[in-house]
MMTF fields as JSON, N, C-alpha, C and O atoms, coordinates in Angstrom:
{
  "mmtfVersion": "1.0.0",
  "mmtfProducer": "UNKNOWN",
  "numBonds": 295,
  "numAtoms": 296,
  "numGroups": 74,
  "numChains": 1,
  "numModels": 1,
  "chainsPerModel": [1],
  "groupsPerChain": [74],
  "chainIdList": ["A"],
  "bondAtomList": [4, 2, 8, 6, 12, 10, 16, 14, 20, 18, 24, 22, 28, 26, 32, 30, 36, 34, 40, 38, 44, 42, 48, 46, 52, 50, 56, 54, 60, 58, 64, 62, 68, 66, 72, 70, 76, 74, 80, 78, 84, 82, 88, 86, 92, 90, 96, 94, 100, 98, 104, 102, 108, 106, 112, 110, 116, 114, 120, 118, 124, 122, 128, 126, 132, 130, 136, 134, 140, 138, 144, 142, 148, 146, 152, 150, 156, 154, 160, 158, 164, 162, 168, 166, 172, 170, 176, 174, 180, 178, 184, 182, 188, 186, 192, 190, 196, 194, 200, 198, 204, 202, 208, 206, 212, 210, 216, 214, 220, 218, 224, 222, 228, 226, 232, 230, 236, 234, 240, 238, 244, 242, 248, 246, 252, 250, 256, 254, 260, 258, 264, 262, 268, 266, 272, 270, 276, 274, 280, 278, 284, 282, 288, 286, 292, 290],
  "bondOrderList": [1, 1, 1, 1, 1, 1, 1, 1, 1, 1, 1, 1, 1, 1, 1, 1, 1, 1, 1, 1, 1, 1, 1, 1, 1, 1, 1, 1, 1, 1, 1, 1, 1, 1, 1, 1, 1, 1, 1, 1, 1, 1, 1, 1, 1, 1, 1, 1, 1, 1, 1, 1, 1, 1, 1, 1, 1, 1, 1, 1, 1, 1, 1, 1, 1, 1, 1, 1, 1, 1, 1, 1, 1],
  "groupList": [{"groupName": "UNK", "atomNameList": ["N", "CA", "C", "O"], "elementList": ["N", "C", "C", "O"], "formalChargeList": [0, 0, 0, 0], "bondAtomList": [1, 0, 2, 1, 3, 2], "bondOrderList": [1, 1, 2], "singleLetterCode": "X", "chemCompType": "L-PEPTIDE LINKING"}],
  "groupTypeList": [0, 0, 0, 0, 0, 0, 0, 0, 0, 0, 0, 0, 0, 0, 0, 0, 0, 0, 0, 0, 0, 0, 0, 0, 0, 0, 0, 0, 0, 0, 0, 0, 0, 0, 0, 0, 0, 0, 0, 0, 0, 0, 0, 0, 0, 0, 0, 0, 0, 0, 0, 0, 0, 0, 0, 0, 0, 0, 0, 0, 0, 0, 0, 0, 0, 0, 0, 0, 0, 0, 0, 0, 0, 0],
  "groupIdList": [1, 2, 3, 4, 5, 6, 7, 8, 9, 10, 11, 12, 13, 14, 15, 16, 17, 18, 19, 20, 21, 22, 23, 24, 25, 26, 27, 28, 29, 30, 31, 32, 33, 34, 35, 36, 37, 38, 39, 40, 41, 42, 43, 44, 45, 46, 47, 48, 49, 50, 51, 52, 53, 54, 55, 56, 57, 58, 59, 60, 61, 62, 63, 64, 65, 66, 67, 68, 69, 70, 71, 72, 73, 74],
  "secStructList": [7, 7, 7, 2, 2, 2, 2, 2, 2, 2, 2, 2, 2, 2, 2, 2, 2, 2, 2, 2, 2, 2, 6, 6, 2, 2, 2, 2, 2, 2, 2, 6, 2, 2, 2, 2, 6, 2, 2, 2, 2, 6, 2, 2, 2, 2, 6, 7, 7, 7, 7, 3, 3, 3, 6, 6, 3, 3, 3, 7, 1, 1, 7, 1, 1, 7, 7, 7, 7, 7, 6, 6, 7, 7],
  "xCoordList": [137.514, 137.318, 137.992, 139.048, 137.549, 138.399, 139.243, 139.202, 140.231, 141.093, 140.849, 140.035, 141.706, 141.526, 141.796, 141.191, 142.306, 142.098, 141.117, 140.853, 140.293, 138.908, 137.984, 136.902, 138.27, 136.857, 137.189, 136.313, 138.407, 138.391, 137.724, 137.008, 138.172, 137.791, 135.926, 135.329, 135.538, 133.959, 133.015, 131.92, 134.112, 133.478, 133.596, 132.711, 134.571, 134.644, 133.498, 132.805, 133.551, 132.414, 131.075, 130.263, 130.715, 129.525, 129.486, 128.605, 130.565, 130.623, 130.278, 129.59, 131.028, 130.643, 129.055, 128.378, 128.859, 127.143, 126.399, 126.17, 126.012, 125.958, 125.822, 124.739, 127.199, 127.316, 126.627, 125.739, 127.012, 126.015, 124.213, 123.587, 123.857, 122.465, 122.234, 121.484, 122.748, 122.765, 123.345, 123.237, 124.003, 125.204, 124.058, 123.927, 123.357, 122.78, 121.841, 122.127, 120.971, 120.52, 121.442, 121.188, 122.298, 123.246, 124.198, 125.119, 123.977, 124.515, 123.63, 123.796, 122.252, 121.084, 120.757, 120.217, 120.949, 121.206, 122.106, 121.767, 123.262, 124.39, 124.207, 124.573, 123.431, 123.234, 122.502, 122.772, 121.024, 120.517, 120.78, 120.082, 121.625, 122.91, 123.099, 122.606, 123.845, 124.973, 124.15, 124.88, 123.037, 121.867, 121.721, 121.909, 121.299, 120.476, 121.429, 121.233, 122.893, 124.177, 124.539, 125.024, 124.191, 124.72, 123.899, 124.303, 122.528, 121.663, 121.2, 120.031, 122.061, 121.918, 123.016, 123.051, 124.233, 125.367, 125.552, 126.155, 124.709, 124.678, 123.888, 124.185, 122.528, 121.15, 122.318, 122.426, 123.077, 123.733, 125.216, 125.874, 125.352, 126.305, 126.061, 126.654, 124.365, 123.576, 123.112, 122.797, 122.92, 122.265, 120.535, 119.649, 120.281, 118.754, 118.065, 118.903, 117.168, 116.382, 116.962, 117.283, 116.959, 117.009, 116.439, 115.381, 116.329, 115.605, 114.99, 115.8, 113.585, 112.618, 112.888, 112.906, 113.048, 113.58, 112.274, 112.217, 111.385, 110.444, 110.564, 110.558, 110.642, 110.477, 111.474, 110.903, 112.674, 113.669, 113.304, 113.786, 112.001, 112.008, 112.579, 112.752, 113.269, 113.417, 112.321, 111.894, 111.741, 111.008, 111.449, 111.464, 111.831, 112.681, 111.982, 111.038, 111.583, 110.894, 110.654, 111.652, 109.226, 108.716, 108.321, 107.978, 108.298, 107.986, 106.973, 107.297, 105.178, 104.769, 103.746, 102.885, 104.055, 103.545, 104.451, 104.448, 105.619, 106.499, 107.917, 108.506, 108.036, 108.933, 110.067, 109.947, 111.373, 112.313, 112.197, 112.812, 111.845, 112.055, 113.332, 114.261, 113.233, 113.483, 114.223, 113.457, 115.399, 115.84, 114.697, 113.659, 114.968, 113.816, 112.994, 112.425, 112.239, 111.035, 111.147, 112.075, 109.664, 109.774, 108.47, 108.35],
  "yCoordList": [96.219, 97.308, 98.559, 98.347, 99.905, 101.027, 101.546, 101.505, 102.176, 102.681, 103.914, 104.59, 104.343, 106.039, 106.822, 107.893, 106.719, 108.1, 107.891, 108.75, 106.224, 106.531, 106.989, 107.37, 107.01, 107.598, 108.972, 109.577, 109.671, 110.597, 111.464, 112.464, 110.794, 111.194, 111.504, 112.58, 110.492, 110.133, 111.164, 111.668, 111.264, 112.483, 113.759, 114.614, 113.864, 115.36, 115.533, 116.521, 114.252, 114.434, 114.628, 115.364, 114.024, 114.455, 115.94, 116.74, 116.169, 117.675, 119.036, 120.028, 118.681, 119.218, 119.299, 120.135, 117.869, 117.843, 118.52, 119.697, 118.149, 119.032, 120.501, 121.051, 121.308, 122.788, 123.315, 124.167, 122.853, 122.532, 123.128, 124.124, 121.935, 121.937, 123.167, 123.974, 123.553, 124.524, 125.479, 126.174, 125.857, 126.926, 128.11, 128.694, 128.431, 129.82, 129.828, 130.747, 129.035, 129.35, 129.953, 130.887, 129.354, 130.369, 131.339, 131.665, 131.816, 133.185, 133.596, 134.176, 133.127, 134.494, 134.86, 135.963, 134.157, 134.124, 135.066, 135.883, 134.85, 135.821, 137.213, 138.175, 137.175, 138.537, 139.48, 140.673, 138.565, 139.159, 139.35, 139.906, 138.934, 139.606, 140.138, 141.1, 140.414, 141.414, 142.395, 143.36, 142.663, 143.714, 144.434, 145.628, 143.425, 143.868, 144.193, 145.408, 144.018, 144.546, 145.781, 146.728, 145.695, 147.19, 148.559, 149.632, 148.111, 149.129, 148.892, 149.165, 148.324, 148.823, 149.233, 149.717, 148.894, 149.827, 151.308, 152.147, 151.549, 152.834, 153.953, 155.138, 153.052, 153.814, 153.99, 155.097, 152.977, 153.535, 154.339, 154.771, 154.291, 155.712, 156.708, 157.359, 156.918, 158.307, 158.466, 159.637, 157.53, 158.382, 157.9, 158.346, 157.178, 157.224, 155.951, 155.237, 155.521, 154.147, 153.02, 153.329, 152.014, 151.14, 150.663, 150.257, 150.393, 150.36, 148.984, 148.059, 148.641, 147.541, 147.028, 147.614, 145.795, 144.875, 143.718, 142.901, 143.647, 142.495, 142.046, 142.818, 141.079, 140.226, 141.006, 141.222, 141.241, 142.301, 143.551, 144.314, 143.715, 145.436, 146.14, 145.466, 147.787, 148.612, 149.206, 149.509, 149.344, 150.725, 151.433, 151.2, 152.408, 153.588, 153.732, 153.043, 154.345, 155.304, 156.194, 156.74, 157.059, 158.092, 157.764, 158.754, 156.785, 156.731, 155.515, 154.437, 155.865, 154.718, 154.459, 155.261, 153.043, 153.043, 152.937, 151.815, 153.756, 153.992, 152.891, 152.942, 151.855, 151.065, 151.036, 151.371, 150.501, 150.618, 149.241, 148.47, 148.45, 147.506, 146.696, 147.354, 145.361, 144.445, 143.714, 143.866, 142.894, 141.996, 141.391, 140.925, 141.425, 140.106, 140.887, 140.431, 142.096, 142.798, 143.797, 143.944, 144.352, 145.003, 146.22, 146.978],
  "zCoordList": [72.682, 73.606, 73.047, 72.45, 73.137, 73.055, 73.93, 75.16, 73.017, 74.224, 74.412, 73.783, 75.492, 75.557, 74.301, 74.357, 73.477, 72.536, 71.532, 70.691, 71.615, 70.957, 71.741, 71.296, 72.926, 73.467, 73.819, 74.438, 73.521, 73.81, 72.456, 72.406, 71.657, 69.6, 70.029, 70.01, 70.29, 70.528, 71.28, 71.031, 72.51, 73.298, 72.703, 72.733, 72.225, 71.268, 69.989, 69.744, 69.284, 68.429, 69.144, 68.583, 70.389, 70.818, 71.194, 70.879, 71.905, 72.125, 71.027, 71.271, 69.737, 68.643, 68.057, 67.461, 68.607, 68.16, 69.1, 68.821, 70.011, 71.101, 71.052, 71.249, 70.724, 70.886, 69.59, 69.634, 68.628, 66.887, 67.266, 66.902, 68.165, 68.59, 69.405, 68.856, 70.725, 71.191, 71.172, 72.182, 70.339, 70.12, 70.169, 71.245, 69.239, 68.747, 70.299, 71.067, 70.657, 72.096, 73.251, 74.011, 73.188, 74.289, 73.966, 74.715, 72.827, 71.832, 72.676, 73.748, 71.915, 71.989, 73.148, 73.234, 74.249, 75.483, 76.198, 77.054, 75.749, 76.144, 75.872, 76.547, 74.508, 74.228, 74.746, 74.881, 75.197, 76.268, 77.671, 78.519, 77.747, 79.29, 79.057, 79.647, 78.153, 77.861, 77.394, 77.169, 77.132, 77.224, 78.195, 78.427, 78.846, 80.665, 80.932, 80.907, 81.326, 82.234, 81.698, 82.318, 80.135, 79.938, 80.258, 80.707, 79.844, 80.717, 81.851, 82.124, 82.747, 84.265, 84.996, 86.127, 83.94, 84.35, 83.983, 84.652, 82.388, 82.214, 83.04, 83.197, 83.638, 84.642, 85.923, 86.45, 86.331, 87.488, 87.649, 88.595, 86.236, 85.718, 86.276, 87.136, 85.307, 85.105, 86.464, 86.674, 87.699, 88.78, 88.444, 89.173, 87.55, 87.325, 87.758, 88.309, 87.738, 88.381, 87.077, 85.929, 87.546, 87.086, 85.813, 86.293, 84.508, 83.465, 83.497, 83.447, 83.579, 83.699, 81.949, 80.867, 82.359, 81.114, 81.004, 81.922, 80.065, 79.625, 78.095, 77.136, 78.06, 77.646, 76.064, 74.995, 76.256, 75.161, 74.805, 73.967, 75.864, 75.614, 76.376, 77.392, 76.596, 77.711, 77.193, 76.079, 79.166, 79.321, 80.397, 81.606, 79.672, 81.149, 81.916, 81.529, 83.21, 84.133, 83.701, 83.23, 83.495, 82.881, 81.433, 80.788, 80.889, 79.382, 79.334, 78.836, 80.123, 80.222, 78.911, 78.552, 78.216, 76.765, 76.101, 75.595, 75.678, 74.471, 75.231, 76.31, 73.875, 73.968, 72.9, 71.721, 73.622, 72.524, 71.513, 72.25, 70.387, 69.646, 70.595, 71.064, 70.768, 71.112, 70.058, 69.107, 69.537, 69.177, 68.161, 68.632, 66.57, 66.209, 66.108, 65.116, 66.471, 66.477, 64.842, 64.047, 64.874, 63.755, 63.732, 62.769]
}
């Protein structure tokens, strides 16, 4: 049988594998928070509407058509 500090060894290695596998998904994730929060804290700085966020693009209010490049885009 194992004792506790092999299964504690065990669970950590799964953990490592684990974050390994998903690590860069919840980067890229975070990053796109940390996107959206920043331009909707800056629109409610400025006094202006809210900036509509799809799919890693901004499109301001008043600029219908013209988009800013998105993450990955080119």
């Amino acid at each position: 049988m194992f004792g506790l500090s092999e299964l504690a060894i065990i669970l950590l290695v799964v953990i490592a594998v684990i974050a390994v596998k998903k690590g860069p998904e919840l980067t890229r994730t975070a990053g796109r928070s940390a996107r959206i929060l920043k331009a909707e804290a800056r629109a409610a700085k400025e006094g202006r509407p809210e900036p509509q966020v799809i799919q890693g693009e901004v499109l301001r209010p008043g600029t219908a058509g013209e988009t800013e490049p998105g993450p990955g885009t080119h």
